[in-house]
C-alpha positions in Angstrom: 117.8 11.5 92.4 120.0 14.5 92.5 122.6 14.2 89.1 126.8 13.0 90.3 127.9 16.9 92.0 130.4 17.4 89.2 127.5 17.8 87.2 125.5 19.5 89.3 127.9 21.9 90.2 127.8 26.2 88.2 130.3 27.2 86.3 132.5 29.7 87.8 132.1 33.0 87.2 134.7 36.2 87.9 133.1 37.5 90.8 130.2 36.1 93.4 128.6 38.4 95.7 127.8 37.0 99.3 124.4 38.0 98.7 122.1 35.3 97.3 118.3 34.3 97.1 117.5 31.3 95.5 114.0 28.9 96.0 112.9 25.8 94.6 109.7 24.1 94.8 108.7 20.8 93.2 105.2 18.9 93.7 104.3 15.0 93.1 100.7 12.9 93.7 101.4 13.2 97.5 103.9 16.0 98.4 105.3 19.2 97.9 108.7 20.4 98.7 109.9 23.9 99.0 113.7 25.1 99.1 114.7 28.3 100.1 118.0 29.8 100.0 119.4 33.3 101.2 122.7 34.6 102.3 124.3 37.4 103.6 127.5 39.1 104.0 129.7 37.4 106.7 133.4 36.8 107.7 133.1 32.9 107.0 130.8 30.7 106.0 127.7 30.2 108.9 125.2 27.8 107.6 121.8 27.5 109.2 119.8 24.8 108.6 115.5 25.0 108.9 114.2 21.8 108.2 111.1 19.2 109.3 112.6 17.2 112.5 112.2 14.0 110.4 115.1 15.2 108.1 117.3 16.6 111.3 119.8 12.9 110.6 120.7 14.3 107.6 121.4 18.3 108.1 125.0 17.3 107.5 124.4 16.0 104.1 122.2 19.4 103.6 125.5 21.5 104.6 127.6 19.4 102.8 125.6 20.3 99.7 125.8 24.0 100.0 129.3 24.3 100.5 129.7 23.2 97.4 128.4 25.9 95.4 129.4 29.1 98.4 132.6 29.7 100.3 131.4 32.3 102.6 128.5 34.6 104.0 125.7 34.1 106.3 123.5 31.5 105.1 120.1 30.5 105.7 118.4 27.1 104.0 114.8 27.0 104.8 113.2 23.3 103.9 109.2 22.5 104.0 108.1 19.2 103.0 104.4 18.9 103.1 103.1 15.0 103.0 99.3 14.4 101.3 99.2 10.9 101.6 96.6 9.4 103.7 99.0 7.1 106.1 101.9 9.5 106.4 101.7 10.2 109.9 99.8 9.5 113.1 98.7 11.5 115.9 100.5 10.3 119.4 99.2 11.2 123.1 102.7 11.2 125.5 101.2 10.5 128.4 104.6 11.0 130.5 105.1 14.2 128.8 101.8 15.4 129.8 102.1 13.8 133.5 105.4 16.0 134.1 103.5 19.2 133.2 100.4 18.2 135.1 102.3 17.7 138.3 104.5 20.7 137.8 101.5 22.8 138.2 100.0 21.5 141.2 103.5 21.8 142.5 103.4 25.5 141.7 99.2 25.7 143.0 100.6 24.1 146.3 104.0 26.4 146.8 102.7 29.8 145.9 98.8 29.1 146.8 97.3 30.2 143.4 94.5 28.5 141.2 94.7 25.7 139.5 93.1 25.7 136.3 94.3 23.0 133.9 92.0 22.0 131.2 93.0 19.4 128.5 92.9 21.6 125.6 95.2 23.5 127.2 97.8 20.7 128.2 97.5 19.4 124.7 98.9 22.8 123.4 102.2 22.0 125.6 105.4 21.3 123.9 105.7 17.1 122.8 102.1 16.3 124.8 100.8 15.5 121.4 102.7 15.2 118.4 102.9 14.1 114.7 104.7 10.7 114.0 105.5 9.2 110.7 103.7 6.2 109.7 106.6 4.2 108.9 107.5 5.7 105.3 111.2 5.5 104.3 112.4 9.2 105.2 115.8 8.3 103.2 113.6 7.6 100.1 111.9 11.0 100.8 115.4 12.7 101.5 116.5 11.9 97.7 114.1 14.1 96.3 114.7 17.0 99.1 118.0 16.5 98.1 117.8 17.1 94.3 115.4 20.4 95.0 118.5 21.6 97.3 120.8 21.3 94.4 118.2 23.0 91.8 117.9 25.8 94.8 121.7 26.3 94.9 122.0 26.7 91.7 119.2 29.4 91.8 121.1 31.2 94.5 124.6 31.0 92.7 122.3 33.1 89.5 121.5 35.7 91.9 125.1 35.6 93.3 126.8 36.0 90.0 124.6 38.6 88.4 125.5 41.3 91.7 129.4 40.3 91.8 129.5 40.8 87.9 127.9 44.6 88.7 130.4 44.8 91.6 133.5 43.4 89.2 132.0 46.1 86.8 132.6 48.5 89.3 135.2 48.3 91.3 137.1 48.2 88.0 136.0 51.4 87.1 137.2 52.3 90.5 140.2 51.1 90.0 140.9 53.4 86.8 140.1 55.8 88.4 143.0 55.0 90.9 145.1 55.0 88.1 144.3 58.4 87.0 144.9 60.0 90.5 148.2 57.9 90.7 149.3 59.5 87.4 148.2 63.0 88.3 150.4 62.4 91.6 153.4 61.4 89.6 153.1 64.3 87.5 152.9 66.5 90.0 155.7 65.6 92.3 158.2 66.5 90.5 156.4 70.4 89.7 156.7 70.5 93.3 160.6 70.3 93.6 160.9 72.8 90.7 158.9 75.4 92.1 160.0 75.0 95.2 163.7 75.7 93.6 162.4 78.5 91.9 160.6 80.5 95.3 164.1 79.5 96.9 165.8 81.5 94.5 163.4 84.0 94.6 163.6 84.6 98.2 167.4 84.6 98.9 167.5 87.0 95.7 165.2 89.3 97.8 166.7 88.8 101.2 170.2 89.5 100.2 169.8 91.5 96.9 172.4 89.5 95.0 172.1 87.4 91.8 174.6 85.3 92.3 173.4 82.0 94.8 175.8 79.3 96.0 174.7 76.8 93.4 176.1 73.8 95.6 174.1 75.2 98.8 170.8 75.5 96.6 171.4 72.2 95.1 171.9 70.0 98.7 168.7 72.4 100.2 166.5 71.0 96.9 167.6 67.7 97.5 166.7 67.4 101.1 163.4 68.9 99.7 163.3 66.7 97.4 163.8 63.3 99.5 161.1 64.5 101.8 158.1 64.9 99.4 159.2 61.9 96.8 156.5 59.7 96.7 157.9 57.6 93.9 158.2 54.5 95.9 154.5 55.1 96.8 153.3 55.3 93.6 155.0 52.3 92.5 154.5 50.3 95.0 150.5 51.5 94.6 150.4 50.5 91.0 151.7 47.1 91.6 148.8 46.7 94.5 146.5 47.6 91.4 147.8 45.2 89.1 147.3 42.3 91.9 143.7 43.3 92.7 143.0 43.4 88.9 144.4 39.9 88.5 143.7 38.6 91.6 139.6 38.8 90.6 139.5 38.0 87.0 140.9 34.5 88.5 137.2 33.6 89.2 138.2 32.3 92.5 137.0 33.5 96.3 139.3 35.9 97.0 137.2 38.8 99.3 140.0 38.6 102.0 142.6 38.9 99.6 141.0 41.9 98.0 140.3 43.6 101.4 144.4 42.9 102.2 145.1 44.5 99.1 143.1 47.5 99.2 144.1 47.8 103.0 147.9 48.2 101.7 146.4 50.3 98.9 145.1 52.6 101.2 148.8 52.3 103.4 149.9 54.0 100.4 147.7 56.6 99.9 148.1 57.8 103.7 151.9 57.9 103.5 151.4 60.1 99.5 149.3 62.2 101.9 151.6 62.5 104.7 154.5 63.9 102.3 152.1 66.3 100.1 153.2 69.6 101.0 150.9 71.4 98.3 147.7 72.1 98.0 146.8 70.3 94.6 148.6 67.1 96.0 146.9 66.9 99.2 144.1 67.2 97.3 144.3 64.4 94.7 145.7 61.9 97.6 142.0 62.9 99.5 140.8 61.9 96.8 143.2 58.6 96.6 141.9 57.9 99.9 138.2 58.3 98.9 138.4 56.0 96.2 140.2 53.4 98.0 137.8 53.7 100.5 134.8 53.0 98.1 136.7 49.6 96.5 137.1 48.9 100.2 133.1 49.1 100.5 132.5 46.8 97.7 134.9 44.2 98.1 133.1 43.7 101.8 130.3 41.9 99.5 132.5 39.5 97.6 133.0 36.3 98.3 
């Protein structure tokens, strides 16, 4: 029997990846049981259940289970239960089953005029003409152990979750520095911008009308327009603040994918708006490479959980 779930249940960790494997196999006197788990990346959380048909009543208790250790992904439980002991099941002839098929074909000899040739080795390779039946054994009895190797297996699969979202944690946060870098270059270099252009303004009404004296109060309102169009403070701000959340937002230890995809889709908002306003060479540059990096957190927050 399968320990109370609170129990049972892995501690959380900061980040789980939506790709898992995890397999269990456990053998007694007379069976063997095998548990495989493995997921992959998906928008919610799709379940799909193999199992022997005698265990199809309880697929929802098999569901249940795994939703207890994964949120989301595309995930595959694969369940083989292989019974040694002598009176375990019984071979049974459906001889319905086999009538329908049998008359079927002479019904299609008859209508298109082609041979018949029916043998019974063949009909007894058609679908439910002979099939495998329990001999009576309690399947419930037989479910509690299935049930305990399920949990063993999650937990398996949770291990090979955690270990890849720790690398991706460990990455993205070193992605995200390097955001922080770029955003301080940018804030730097904004307000160069402004005082160079001020300075080639200068310059160029100097050269145009060959006097040294410039209407300070025209050159001050033409800088300022300048000024308001290329400011990317706001941006920058707002940018560092989106940082912030995703850095909080996953050492929470909680599923939070979507969230992280929201915020590095307002992240990247941000950088396409720094980009839009650059109107230098070294800017544009460092907002490409905003975008890039934003781009790449993007990437690996499509594998969280």
């Amino acid at each position: 029997m399968c320990r109370a779930v609170n129990e049972c249940m892995p501690e959380e960790v900061m980040v789980k990846s939506m790709t898992g494997f995890g397999r269990y196999e456990t053998e007694g006197c007379d069976y063997k049981i095998s548990v495989e788990i493995k997921s992959v990346n998906h928008r919610y959380c799709d379940l799909s259940v193999k199992q022997p048909k005698k265990f199809s009543v309880f697929e929802n208790d098999i569901r249940n289970i795994v939703k207890q250790y994964a949120v989301r992904g595309k995930i595959d439980i694969f369940i083989s239960y292989d019974d040694y002991s002598a009176s375990s099941s019984s071979v049974r002839y459906n001889h319905s089953v086999a009538k329908g098929y049998v008359d079927a074909i002479k019904h299609a000899s008859e209508e298109f005029g082609i041979e018949e040739c029916l043998t019974a080795s063949m009909l007894a390779r058609f679908p439910e003409v002979v099939t495998l039946e329990d001999a009576g054994k309690d399947a419930s009895g037989e479910f509690d152990i299935v049930q305990d190797a399920v949990h063993k297996a999650c937990q398996r699969f949770i291990e090979t979750r955690e270990r890849e979202g720790e690398d991706l944690y460990n990455d993205i946060k070193a992605k995200l520095e390097g955001i922080k870098v770029l955003t301080g270059q940018i804030e730097e270099r904004s307000p160069q911008i402004v005082a160079e252009y001020r300075q080639k303004l200068m310059d160029k009404v100097a050269e145009l009308t060959s006097d040294t004296k410039i209407d300070e109060g025209v050159l001050a309102t033409e800088i300022i327009v300048f000024a308001d169009k290329i400011c990317v403070d706001e941006e920058t701000v707002r940018l560092r603040s989106h940082i912030a959340n995703m850095e909080n937002t996953l050492a929470k230890g909680e599923p939070a994918g979507r969230k992280l995809d929201f915020i590095a889709q307002e992240m990247n908002r941000e950088a396409n708006t720094i980009l839009s306003k650059a109107n230098d060479a070294s800017l544009s540059g460092m907002a490409i490479d905003l975008k890039t990096g934003i781009e790449k957190i993007r990437e690996q927050i499509q594998n969280i959980e």
